[in-house]
C-alpha positions in Angstrom: 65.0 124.4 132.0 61.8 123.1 130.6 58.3 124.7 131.7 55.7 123.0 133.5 52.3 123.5 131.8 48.9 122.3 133.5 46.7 119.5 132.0 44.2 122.1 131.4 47.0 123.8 129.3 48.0 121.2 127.4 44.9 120.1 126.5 43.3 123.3 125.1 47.1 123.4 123.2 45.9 120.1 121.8 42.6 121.0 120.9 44.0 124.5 119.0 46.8 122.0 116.9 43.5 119.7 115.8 41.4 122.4 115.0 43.9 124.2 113.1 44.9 121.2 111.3 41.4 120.6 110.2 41.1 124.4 109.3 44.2 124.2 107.1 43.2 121.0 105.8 39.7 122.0 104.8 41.0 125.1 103.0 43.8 123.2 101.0 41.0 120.6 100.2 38.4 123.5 99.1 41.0 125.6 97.1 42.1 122.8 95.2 38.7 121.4 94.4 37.3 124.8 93.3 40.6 124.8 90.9 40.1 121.8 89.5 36.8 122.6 88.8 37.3 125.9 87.0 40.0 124.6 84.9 37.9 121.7 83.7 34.7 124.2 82.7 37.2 127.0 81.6 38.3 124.2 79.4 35.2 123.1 78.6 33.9 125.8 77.2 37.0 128.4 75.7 35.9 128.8 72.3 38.1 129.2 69.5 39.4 132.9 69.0 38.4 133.7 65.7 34.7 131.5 66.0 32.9 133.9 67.0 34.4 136.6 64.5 34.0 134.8 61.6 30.0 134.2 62.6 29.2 137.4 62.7 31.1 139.6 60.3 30.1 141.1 57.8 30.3 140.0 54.3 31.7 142.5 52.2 34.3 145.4 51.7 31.7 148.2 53.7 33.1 149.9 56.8 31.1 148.0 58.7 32.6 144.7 60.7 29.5 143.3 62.9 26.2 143.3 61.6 23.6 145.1 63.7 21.4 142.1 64.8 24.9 141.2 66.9 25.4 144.4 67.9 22.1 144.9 69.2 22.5 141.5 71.1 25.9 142.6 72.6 24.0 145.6 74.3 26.1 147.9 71.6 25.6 150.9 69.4 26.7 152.0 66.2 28.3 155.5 66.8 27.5 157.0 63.1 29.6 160.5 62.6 32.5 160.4 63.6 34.9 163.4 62.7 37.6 162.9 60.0 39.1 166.1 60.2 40.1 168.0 63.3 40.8 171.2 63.3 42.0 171.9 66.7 44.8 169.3 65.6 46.1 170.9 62.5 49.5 173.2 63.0 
């Protein structure tokens, strides 16, 4: 048969089902905000794959793709020498 549970039970039972309805609630609410809002400014500001490409090739037929102004601003180096010919590779 059924068990008897004390007032004092029931009502700390009570208060554990409100608070963890308002826990739940509060991280539904804040996950769903905070995706909202990253989809709107990941909208906002995706740019256009070849944008950026285009601005800051280099004109010409050279080996070079970026100029080094971008490169520099990127935080890159040009690596100059680089092997052609192995000869550790060769059978």
């Amino acid at each position: 048969m059924g068990e008897l549970v004390s007032a004092e039970e029931e009502g700390t039972m009570a208060f554990l089902k409100r608070f963890l309805f308002w826990v739940i609630t509060s991280l539904v609410l804040l996950f769903g905000v905070a995706a909202i809002l990253f989809l709107t400014i990941d909208k906002t500001i995706r740019i256009e794959p070849g944008t950026i490409k285009e601005e800051f090739k280099v004109q010409g037929t050279g080996r070079s793709r970026y100029s080094e102004p971008h490169l520099r601003r990127l935080g890159l180096i040009r690596l100059e020498g680089r092997p052609r010919h192995f000869s550790w590779a060769k059978v």
